[in-house]
N, C-alpha and C positions, 0 to 999 in steps of 0.2 A: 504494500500500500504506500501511497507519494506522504511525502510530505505537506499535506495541505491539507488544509481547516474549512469545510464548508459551513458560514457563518450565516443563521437566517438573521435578517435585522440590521439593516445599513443606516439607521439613524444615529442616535448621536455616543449613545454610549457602545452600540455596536463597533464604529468607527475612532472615537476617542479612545476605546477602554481595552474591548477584546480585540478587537481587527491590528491594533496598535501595540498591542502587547507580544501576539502571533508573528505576525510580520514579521517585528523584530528579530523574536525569537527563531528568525528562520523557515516561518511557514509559507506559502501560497495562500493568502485569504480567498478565498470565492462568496461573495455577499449573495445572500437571495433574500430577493425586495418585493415588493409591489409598485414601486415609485422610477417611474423608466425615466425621465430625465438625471436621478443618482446612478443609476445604471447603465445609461448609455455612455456617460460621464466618467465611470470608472473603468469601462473597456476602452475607452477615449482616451485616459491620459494612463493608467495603470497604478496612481498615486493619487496622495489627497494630504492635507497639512491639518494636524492638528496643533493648535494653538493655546500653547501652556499661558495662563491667565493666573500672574503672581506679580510679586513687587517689580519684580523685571522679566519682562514682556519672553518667552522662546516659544520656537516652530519644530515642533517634528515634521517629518516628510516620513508618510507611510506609504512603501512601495510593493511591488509584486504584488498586487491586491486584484481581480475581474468580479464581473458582476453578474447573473444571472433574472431573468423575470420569473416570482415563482410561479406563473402560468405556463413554465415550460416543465412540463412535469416529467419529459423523460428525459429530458438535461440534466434534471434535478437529481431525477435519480442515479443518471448517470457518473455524474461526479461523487455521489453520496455511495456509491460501487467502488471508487478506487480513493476517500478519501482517507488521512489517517485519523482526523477529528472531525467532529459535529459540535458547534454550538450555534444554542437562543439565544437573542437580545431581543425579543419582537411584542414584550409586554404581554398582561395575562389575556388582553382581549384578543390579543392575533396568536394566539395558542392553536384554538381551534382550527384555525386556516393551515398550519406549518405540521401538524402531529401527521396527516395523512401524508403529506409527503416525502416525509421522513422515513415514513412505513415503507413506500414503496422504495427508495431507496434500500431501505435495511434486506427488503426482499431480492433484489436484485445482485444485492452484495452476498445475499447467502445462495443464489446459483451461481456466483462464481465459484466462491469461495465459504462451505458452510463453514469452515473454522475460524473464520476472520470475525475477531471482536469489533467494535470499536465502541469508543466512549463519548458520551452527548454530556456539554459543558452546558447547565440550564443558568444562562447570567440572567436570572430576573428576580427582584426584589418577591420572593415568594416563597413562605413557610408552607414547609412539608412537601417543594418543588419536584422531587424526585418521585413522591406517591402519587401525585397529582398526575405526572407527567408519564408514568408506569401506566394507571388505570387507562389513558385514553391513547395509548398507544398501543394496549393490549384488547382494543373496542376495532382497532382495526388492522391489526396484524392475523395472520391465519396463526390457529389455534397450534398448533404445529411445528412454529417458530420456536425456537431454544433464545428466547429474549432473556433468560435468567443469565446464562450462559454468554452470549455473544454483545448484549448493550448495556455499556453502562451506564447510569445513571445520575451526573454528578453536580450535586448542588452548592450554591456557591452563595457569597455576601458578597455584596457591589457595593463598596462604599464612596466608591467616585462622583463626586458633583458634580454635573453640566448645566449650564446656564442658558435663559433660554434667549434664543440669538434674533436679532433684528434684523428685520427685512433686508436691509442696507445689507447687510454681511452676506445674508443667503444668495443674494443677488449679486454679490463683489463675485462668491466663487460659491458656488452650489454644494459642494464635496468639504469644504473646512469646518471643524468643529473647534469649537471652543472648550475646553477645560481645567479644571484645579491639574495640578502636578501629580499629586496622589497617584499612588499605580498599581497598586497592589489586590490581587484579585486571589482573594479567603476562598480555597476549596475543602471537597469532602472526601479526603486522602482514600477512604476506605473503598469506596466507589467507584476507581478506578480497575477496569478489566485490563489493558494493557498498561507498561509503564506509564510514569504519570511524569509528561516532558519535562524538559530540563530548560526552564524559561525564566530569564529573569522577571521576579514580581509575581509568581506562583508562589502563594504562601496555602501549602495542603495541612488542615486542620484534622483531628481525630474523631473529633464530637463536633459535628458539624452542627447541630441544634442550637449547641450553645451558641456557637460564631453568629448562628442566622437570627438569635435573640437578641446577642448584644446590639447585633447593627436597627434592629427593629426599636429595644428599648432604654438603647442609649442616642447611636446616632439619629435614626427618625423622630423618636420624639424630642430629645435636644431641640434639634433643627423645627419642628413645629411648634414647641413650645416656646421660641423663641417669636416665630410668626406670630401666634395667638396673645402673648400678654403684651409684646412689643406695638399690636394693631389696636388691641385694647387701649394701652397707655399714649400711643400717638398714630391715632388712624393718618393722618395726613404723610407719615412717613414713606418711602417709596422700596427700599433698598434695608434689606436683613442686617449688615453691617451699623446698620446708621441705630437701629434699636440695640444691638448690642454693646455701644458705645454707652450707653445711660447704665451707671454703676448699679442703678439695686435692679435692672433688666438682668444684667449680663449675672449676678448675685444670684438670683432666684433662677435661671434656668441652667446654673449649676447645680444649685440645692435640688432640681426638680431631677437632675440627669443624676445626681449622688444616692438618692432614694431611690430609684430605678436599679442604680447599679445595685447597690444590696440585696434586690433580689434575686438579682444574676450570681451572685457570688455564695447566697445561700445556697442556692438552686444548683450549680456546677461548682464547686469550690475544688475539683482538681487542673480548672480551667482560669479560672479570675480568681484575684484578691486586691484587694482596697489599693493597694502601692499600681497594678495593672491599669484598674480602673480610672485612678484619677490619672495617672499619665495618659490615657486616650481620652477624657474628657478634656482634660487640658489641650490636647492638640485637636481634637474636635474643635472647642469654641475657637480656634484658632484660627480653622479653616474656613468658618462660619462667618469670620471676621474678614475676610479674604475681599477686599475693596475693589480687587481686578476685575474678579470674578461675576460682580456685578450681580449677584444674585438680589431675587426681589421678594419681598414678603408675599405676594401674590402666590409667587411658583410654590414656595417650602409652606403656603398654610392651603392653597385652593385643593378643593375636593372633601369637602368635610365628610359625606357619609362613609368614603372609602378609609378617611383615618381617623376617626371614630368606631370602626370597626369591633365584632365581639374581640377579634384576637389581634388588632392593629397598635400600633405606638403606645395611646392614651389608655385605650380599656384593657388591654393586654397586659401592658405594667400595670395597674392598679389589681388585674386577675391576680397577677404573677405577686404579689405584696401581701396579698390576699392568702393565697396558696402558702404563700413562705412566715404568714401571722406577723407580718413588720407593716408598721406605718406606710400609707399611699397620698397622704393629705396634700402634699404640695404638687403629687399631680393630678388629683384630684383639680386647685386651681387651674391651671394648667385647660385641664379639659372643657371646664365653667367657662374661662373664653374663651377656649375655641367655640363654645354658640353663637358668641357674638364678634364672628368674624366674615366682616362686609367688604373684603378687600378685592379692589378689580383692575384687571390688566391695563395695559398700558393705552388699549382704546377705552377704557372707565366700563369695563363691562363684567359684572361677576362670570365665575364657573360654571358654567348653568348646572350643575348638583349641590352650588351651591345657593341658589334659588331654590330647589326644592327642599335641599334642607330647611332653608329658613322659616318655611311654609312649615314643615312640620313641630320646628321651634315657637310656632304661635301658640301650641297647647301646651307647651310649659318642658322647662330641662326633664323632667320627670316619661316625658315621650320619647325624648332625646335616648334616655339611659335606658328605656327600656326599647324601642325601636329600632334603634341605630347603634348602640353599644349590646344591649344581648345584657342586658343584667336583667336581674328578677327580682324583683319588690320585697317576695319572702326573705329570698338566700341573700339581698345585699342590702338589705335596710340602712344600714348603718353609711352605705353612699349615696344613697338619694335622699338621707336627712342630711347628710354634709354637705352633699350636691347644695339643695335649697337654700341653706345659710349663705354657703357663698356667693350663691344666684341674687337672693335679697339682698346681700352687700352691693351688688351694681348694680342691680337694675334703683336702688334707693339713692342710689349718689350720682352726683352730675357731673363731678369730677373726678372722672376716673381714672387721673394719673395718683391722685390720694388715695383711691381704692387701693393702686396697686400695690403702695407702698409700703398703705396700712397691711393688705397682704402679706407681704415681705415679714415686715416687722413682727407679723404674730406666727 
């Protein structure tokens, strides 16, 4: 089998993160898209720049890279016949569209060759990715196939930030992506059916659960909770950075990421401990702070039903605190605004989920936690009376950069 990486998912972290990582590391990327001006584009030039966004400005140039349309399904599976790797970056909604494909590749590779493993690199922000992505590829693989045996399935933590990019840029060059420096791509060492390559910025984990917690409820919520009390306290602001500058912002969604970590460290304690934890929260807000980088309160708070979720950032860790009998209260806060968060892109327009949330925020936080977080009135009383208290603290005061404070402070 070649050396070469069949990559679904030419967007941004596809091409910033894995396509760029590969590359390097000596691969053939082949992207498979559904966007034919990216694709005509990458068999046009056979490279693409992606553009490190830090205190001082650098360009990779990512080469040996072609593209395919995934509407050519026996291309598709032609390459995915002699490739040595398979990775996602195509998001949980374009799953459904890339699983069949992949099937028939995997088919075709086991008439040449039924002894040929290969391993499927799933880069997408999603817990329990490997069972998920097992069950629907076993809906349409023939019963027959030795998938136990010859696919592996290997789940990963993206922690890479990309930013979202202005017209003007898309238009200067179609193919450059913008991103943090950051490079490192957390896998599930165990999951590997052949060697697991030798690439700089592979960092293969043991207990990959834990990896995909931390990043869930340290990094994501950090990062939202910073959105949420920072929109709260200065809706007018535009840019993540700029609220993490106000000392009891940047204070409290340490405090809120420090009470998270402890229940990671309960929870895996042959994996994290306190001295761990704050060193990546430290360089977390750091990154967070990243003025290059240009991120915007918009991008890291919009989509509230999706990170509200039963098992997402906010309700997740407060489960997880839960589970471990340790204090949740500060992100409890945390969560109370994110309801009331009204923030809209750069033409002033909400999320449109996040329209519908709001709608269903008109019958009170107590919908919220039971609708969109998955708690239960019985088994979690003691958060929907804490919910309420701190929901009456704003919605009773008119200035709610005092709210915040007074938050802080208690």
């Amino acid at each position: 089998m070649q050396k070469k990486l069949i990559l679904f998912g030419a967007g941004k972290i596809g091409r910033s993160f894995i396509g760029q990582l590969f590359s390097k590391g000596g691969y053939k990327v082949v992207f498979v898209d559904v966007f034919k001006p990216v694709i005509d584009e990458l068999n046009s030039r056979t490279n693409y720049k992606v553009i490190l966004k830090d205190v001082q400005e650098s360009v990779i140039i990512v080469e040996n890279v072609s593209g395919i349309m995934a509407d050519d399904i026996k291309l598709v599976a032609n390459e995915i016949s002699n490739a040595g790797l398979i990775a996602v970056s195509v998001g949980l909604n374009g799953l459904q569209g890339i699983i069949p494909l992949i099937a028939n590749g995997l088919i075709q590779r086991f008439e040449k060759d039924p002894t040929a493993a290969i391993d499927i690199i799933i880069a997408e922000n999603l817990r329990n990715a490997a069972e998920y992505f097992e069950t629907e590829l076993l809906k349409v693989l023939p019963s027959t196939y030795p998938s136990h045996q010859l696919v592996g399935l290997v789940e990963t933590s993206i922690g890479k930030m990309v930013p979202i990019m202005q017209q003007k840029d898309l238009q200067e060059d179609i193919l450059q992506v913008f991103a943090e420096p950051y490079n490192t791509l957390i896998l599930d060492r165990k999951a590997f059916k052949n060697p697991i390559p030798e690439i700089e910025g592979l960092a293969p984990k043991e207990n990959m659960k834990a990896w995909v917690d931390r990043k869930l409820f340290i990094h994501n919520l950090g990062h939202a909770a910073a959105a949420y009390l920072g929109h709260l306290h200065s809706p007018q602001m535009i840019n993540l950075y700029e609220v993490l500058e106000i000392p009891e912002i940047f204070s409290e969604v340490r405090a809120i990421m420090q009470q998270a970590a402890q229940g990671l460290i309960k929870k895996y304690p042959s994996e994290f401990n306190d001295e761990s934890m704050n060193e990546h929260i430290n360089d977390l807000l750091k990154r967070f702070m990243n003025k290059a980088l240009g991120d915007t309160i918009f991008r890291v708070g919009c989509d509230l039903p999706r990170k509200l979720g039963p098992d997402d950032r906010l309700s997740g860790a407060i489960k997880l605190a839960i589970e471990m009998n340790l204090p949740y209260d500060k992100i409890l806060v945390a969560l109370v605004c994110c309801c009331h968060f009204r923030a809209t892109d750069h033409d002033g327009k909400m999320h449109p989920s996040d329209i519908e949330f709001a709608q269903i925020y008109q019958h009170g936080i107590g919908e919220i936690l039971s609708a969109i977080c998955n708690f239960n009135i019985n088994e979690h009383e003691k958060v929907f009376v804490d919910a309420h208290r701190i929901e009456s603290g704003i919605t009773n005061k008119s200035n709610t950069q005092k709210l915040i404070k007074q938050m802080i402070i208690n």
